[in-house]
C-alpha positions in Angstrom: 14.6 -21.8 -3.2 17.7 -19.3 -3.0 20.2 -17.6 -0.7 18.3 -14.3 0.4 20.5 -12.9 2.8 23.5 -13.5 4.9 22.8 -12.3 8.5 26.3 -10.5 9.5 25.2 -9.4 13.7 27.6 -6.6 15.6 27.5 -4.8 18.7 28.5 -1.6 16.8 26.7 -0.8 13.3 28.5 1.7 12.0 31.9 0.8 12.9 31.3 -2.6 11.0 29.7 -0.8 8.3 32.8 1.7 7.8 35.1 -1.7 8.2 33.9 -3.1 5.4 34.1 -0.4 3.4 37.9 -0.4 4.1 38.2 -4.1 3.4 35.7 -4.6 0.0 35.9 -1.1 -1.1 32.2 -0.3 -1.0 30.4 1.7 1.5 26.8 -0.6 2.9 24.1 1.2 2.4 21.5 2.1 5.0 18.3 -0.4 4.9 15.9 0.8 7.9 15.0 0.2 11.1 13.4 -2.9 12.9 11.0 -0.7 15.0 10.2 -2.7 18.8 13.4 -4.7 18.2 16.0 -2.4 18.5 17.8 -2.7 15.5 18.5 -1.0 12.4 20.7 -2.5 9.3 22.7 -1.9 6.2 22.7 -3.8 2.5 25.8 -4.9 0.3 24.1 -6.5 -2.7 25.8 -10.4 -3.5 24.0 -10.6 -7.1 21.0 -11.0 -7.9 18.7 -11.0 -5.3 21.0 -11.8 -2.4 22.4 -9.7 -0.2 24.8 -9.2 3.3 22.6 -7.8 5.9 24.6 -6.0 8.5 22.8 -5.7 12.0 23.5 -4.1 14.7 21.8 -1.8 18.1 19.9 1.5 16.6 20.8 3.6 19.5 17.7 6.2 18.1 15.3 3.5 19.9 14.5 2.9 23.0 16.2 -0.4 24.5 14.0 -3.5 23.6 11.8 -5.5 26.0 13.6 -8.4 25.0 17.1 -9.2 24.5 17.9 -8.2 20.3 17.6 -11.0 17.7 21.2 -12.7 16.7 22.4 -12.7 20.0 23.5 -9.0 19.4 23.7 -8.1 22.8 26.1 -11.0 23.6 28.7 -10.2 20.8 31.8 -8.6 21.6 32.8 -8.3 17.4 30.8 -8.8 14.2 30.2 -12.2 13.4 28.2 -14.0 11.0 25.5 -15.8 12.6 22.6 -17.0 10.2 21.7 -17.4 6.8 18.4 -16.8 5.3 16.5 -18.8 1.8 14.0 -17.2 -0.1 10.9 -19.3 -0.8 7.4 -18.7 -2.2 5.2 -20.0 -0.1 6.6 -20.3 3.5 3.6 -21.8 4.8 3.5 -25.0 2.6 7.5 -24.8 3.2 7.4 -24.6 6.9 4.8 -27.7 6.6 7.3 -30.2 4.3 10.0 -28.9 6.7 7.8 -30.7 9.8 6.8 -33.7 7.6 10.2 -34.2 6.8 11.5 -34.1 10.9 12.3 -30.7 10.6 10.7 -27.7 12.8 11.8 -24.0 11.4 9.1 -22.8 13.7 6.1 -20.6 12.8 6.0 -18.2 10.2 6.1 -14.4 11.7 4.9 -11.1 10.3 7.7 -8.1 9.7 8.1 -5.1 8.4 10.6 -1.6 8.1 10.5 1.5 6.6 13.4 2.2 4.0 15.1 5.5 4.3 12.5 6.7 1.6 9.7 6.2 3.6 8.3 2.7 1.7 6.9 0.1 3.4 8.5 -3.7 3.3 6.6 -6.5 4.7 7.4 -10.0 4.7 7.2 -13.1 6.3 9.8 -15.1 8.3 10.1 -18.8 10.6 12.2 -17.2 13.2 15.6 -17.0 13.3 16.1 -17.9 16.9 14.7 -21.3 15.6 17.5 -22.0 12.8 19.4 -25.1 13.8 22.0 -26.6 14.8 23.5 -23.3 15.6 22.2 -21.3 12.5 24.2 -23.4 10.1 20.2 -24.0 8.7 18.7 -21.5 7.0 15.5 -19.2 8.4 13.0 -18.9 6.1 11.7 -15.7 4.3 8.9 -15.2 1.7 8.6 -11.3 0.5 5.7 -11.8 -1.1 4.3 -8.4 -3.4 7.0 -6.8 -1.5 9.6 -5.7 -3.5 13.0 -7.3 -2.7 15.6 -5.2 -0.6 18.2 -6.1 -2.9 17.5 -3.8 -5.7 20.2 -2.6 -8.7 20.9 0.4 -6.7 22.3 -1.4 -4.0 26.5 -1.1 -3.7 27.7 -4.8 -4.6 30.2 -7.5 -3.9 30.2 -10.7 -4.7 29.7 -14.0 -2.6 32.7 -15.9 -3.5 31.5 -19.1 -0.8 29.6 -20.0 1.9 30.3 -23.3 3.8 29.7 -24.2 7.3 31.5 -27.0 9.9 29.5 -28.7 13.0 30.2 -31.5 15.4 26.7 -33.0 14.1 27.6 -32.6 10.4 25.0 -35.2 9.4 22.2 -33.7 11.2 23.4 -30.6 9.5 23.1 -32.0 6.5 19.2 -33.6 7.2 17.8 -30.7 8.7 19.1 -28.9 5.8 17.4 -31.2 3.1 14.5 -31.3 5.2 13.7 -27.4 4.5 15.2 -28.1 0.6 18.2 -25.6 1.2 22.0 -26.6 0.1 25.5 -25.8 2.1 28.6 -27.5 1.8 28.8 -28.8 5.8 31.6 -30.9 7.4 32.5 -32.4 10.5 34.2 -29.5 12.7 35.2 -29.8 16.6 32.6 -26.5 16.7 29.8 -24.7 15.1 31.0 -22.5 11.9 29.8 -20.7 9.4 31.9 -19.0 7.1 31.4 -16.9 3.7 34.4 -15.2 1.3 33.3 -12.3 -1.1 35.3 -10.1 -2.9 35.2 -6.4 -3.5 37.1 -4.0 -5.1 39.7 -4.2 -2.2 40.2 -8.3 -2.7 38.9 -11.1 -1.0 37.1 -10.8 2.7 36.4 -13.5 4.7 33.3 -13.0 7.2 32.7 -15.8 10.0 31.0 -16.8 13.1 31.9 -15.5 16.8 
């Protein structure tokens, strides 16, 4: 299993898009829209096939039923508030996970358009359910689906990404328990915090 994606959440997509352009040097480019959500996104490549995913309100929908996923509604600034692992087979995962005193919650059918018009379609445990304040990982299989994070994607690079909790060791468990690896330490609040570089130097992206 791998990083996928680091789940960067704002109250105003295009602002935090055109922020980071100013601060790595590269522009994020546009990923799609989460249809019944209310969301959209946009895509800085990390290498290989990870990526930054930057989330915000699509105002082109209508408001959601439900409140937004990643607490969007509730943030006054970006923050980084999840991380996601790829894995192969998310059901037998998701079942280890639970043997091993872990829940990451049922495995959920998505998809979005691209701006091209192509369908992607994965599966996800979801990320309301990461623990111990998303410092553990969701979990995301895109099966046939090819991966988001293509060559043509504008890139920076993921320098580190560490997190700090008052229940470090239970961190630490849960973690092992769904076979994903983060350097965690004891921390008087919940933190997650990742540096990458870009042509304009190093950036640090953290929590709210």
């Amino acid at each position: 299993m791998s990083l996928d994606h680091l789940v960067y959440a704002t109250p105003d997509l295009e602002s935090t898009a055109a922020e980071l352009e100013r601060l790595l040097g590269v522009r994020p480019a546009a990923g799609g829209r989460h249809p019944g959500f209310g969301t959209r996104n946009r895509l800085v490549r990390l290498g290989g096939t990870s990526y930054l995913e930057i989330v915000g309100p699509d105002p082109e929908q209508e408001p959601p039923a439900t409140p937004r996923p990643f607490g969007i509604d509730r943030l006054e600034a970006a923050a980084l508030v999840g991380w996601a692992v790829a894995v192969d087979d998310i059901d037998a995962v998701t079942a280890r996970a639970r043997a091993r005193g872990y829940d990451p919650g049922d495995p959920l059918d998505m998809s979005r358009r691209t701006p091209t018009g192509d369908l992607l379609a994965w599966r996800l445990t979801p990320p309301e359910r990461a623990g111990y304040d998303g410092l553990v990982p969701f979990l995301i299989d895109w099966g046939d689906t090819p991966h988001p994070a293509g060559p043509g994607l504008p890139a920076a690079e993921l320098v580190s990404l560490a997190g700090g909790h008052p229940h470090a060791e239970g961190v630490r468990a849960a973690l092992a328990a769904v076979g994903a690896r983060l350097d965690v330490d004891e921390q008087t609040r919940p933190v997650l915090t990742a540096i990458l570089s870009g042509g304009h130097g190093l950036v640090t992206l953290t929590g709210p």
